[in-house]
C-alpha positions as CSV (number, residue, x, y, z in Angstrom):
1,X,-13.9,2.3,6.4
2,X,-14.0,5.2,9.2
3,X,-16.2,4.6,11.7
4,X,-19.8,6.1,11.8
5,X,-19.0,8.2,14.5
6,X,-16.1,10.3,13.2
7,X,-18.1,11.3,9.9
8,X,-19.3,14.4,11.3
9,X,-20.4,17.8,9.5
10,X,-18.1,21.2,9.6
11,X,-20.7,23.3,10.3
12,X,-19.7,23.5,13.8
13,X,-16.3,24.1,13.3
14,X,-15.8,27.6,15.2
15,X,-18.0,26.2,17.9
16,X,-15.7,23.0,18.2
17,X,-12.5,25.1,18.1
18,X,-13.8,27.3,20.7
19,X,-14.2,23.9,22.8
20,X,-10.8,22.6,22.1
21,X,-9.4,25.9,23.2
22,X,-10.9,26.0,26.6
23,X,-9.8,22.2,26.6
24,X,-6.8,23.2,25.9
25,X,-6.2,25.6,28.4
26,X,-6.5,22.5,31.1
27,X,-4.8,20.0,29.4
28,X,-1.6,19.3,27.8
29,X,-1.5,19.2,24.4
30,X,0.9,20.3,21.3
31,X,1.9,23.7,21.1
32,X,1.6,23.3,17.1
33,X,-1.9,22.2,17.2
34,X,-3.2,25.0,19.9
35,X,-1.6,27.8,17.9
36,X,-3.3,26.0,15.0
37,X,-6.9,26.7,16.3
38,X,-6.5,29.8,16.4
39,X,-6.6,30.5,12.7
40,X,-9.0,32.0,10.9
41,X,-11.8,29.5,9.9
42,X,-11.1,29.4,6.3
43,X,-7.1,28.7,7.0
44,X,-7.7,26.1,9.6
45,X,-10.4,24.5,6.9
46,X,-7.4,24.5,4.3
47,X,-5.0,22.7,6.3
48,X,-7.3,20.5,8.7
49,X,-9.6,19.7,5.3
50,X,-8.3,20.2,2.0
51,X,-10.6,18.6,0.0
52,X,-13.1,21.1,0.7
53,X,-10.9,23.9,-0.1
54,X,-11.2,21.8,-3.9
55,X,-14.7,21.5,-4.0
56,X,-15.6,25.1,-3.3
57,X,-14.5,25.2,-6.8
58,X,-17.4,22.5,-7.8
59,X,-21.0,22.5,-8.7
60,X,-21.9,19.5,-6.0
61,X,-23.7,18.0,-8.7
62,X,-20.3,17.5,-10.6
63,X,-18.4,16.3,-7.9
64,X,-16.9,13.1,-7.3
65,X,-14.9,14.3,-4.9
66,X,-18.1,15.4,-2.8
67,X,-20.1,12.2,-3.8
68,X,-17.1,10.3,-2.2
69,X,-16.3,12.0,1.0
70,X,-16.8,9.2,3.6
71,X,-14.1,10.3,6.8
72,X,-15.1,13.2,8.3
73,X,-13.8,13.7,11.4
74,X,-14.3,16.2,14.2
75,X,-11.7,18.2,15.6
76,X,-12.5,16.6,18.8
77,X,-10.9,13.2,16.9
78,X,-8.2,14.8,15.1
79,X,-6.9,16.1,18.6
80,X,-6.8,12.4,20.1
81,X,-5.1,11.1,17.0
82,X,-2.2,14.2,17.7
83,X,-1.7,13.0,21.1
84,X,-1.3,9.1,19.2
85,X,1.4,10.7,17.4
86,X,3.1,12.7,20.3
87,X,6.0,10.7,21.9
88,X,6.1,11.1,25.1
89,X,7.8,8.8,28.4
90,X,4.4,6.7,27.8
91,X,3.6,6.4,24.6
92,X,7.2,5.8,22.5
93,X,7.7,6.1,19.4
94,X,10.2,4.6,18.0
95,X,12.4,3.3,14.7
96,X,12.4,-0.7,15.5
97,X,14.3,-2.0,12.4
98,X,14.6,-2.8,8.8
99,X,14.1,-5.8,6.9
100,X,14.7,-6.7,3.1
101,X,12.8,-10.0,3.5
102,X,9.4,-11.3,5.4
103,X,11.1,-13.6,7.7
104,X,13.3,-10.5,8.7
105,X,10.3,-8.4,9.8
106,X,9.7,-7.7,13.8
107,X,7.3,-10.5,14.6
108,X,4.6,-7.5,16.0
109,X,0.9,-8.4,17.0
110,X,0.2,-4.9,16.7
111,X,-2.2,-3.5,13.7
112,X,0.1,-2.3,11.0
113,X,0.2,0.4,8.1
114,X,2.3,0.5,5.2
115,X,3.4,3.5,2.8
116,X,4.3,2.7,-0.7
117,X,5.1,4.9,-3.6
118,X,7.5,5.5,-6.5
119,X,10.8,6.9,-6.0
120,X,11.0,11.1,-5.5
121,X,6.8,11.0,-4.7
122,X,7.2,12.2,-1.1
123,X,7.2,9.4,0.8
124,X,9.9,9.6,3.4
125,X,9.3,13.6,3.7
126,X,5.3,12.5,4.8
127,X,6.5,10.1,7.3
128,X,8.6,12.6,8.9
129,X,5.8,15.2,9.1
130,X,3.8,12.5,10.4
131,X,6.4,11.8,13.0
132,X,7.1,15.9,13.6
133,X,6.0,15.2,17.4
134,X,8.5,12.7,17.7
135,X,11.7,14.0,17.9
136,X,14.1,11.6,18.6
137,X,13.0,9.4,15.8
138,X,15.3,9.3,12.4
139,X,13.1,9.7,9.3
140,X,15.9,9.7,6.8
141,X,15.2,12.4,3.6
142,X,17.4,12.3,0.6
143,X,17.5,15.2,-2.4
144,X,18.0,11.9,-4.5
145,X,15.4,9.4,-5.3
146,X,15.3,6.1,-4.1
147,X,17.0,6.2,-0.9
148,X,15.3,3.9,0.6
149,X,15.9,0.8,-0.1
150,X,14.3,-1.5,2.8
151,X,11.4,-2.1,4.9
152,X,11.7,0.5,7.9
153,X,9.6,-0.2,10.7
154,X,8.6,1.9,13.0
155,X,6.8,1.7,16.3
156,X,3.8,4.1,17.4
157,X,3.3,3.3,21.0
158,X,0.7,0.6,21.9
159,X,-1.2,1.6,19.3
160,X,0.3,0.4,15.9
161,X,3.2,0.1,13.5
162,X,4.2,2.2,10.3
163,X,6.5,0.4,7.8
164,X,8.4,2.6,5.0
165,X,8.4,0.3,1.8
166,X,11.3,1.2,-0.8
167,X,10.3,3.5,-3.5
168,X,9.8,1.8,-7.1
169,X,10.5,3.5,-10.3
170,X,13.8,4.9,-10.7
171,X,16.8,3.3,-8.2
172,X,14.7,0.3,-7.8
173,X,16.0,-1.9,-5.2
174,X,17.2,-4.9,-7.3
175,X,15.2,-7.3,-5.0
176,X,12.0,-4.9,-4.7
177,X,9.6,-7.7,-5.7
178,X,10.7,-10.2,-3.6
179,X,10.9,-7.9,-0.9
180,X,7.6,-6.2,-1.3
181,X,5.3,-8.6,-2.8
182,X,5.5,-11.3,0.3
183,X,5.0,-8.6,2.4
184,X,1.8,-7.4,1.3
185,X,0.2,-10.4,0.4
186,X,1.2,-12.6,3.7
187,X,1.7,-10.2,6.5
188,X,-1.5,-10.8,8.5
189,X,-1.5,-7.8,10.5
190,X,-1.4,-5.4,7.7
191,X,-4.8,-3.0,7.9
192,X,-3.7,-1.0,5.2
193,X,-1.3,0.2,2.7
194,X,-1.4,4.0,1.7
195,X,-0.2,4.3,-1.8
196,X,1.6,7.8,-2.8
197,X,0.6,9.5,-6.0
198,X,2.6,12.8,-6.9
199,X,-0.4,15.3,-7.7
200,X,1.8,17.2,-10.4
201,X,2.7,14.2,-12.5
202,X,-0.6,11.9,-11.4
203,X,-0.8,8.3,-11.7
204,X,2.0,6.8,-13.6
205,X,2.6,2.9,-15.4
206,X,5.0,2.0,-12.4
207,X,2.1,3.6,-10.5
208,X,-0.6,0.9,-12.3
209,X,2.2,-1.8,-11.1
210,X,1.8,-1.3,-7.5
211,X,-2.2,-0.6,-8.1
212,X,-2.4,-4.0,-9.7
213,X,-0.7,-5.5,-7.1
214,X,-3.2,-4.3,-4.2
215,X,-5.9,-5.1,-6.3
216,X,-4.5,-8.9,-6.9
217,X,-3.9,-9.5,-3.2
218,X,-7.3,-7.9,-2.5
219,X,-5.8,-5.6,-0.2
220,X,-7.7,-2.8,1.1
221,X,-5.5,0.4,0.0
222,X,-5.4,4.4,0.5
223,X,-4.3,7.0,-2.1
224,X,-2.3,9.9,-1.0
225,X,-2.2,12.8,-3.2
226,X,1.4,14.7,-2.2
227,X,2.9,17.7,-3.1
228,X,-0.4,19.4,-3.7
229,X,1.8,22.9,-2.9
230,X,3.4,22.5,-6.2
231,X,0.7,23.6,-8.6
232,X,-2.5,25.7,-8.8
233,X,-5.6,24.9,-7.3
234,X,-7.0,24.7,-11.0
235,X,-4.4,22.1,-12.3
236,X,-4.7,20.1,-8.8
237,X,-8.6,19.8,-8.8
238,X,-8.0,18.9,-12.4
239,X,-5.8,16.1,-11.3
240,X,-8.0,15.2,-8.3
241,X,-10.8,14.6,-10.4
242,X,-9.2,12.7,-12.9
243,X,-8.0,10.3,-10.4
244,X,-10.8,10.1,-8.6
245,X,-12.8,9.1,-11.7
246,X,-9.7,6.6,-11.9
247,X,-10.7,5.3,-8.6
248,X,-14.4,5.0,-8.7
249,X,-14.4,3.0,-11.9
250,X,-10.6,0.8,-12.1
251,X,-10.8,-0.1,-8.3
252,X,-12.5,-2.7,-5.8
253,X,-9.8,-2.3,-2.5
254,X,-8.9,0.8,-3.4
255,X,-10.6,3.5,-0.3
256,X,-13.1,5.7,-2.2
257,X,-11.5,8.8,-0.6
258,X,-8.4,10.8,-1.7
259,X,-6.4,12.2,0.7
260,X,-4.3,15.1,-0.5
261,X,-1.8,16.3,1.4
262,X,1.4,18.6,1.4
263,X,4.5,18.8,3.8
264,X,5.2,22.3,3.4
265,X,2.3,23.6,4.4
266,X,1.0,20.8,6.3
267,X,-2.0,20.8,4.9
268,X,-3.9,17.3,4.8
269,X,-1.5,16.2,7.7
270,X,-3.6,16.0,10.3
271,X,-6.5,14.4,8.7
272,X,-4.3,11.6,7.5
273,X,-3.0,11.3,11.3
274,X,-6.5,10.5,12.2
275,X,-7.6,8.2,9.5
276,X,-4.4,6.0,10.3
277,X,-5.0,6.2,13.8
278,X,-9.0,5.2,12.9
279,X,-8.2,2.0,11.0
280,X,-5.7,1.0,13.8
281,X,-8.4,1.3,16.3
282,X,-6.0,4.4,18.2
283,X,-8.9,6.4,19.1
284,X,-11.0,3.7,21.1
């Protein structure tokens, strides 16, 4: 659950990008994220905030997706989650290593985060947008499904570590289960695990499989919506709804918030940089 303090209103969102550009012109930041604000208001809503570009399409007494809306941060936080994903001389980020089994896994005390999702969903592609600020780190992206096919740790400065589960579905890593399933139900230092849903095709039965799974380890879980560049806004909010009527009423762990994001246009990108860096405790 996002912290009180980062739920905050966008009706101040000119006056806060005025802010951040003043702040900006004293201290370093990305040169992606200060050409960023200065966008138009709607185009930096779109890409900072996707969900409300959906649910300016809604009647707010129809909408889930409006009833549900708990993480709303301030540009103010989005900024200090950037600079958690920046690598710099101080703050590495780094690949650490793979594992196919538990006992194979970095022993790290540091929070971690997990990314899960069916083979050809986007997975890989997100990291490496997530990652675009680290340069020297390898996010591996194959035109074939089911590349990967181990646990791929990877380190995020002092902050927290991101883990790259293989993709289920089709190319299934023979040992998937045993690989997997320890890992989510015994690493202790797991805060959460983001589960990928392609937005196009929605939630699938190998989908249900990994869904069951967090629900019968209790684990507290994230849906990503990907590729949300690949149809209309009309079939999208169609799907959105759908699965966020899936969520509200087949879920307990499951976070009551999609996140929709896409890696083309980097839309939904930096919002999910700042939830991760939230629930890792990055931003304190």
């Amino acid at each position: 659950m996002a912290a009180p303090g980062l739920r905050h209103g966008l009706g101040r969102l000119p006056e806060m990008a005025a802010a951040l550009r003043r702040w900006n012109r004293v201290y370093s930041t990305s040169q992606a994220f200060s050409e960023m604000l200065r966008l138009p208001q709607k185009q930096l809503t779109r890409i900072l905030y996707p969900l409300r570009e959906l649910e300016a399409h809604l009647v707010a007494d129809m909408s889930p997706l409006l009833q549900w809306r708990l993480f709303d941060p301030s540009l103010e936080d989005i900024k200090k989650a950037e600079s958690v994903f920046t690598a710099t001389p101080r703050n590495r980020i780094e690949y650490l290593s793979s594992a196919v089994r538990l006992d194979h896994a970095p022993g790290q005390q540091q929070p971690e985060v997990c990314f899960i999702g069916r083979s050809n969903v986007g997975k890989s592609s997100l990291i490496k947008a997530l990652f675009s600020l680290a340069p020297d780190v390898e996010v591996r992206v194959s035109k074939k499904p089911g590349h990967t096919k181990k646990m791929n740790f990877f380190k995020v400065g002092k902050y927290f570590t991101l883990v790259d589960m293989p993709g289920y579905g089709y190319r299934t890593p023979e040992d998937f289960v045993d690989m997997v399933e320890p890992y989510l139900k015994e690493r202790k230092n797991l805060k959460r695990t983001f589960l990928l849903v392609d937005s196009v095709v929605g939630i699938t039965k190998t989908d249900n499989i990994a869904i069951e799974m967090c629900e019968e380890f209790a684990l507290p879980y994230v849906m990503i919506l990907t590729k949300t560049d690949k149809s209309s806004k009309g079939y999208l909010l169609k799907q959105a709804l759908q699965i966020q009527k899936f969520v509200n009423t087949k879920t307990q762990g499951c976070f009551p918030q999609l996140f929709p994001v896409s890696v083309v246009t980097y839309s939904g990108i930096h919002l999910l940089k700042c939830f991760i860096a939230d629930i890792t405790g990055s931003l304190k």
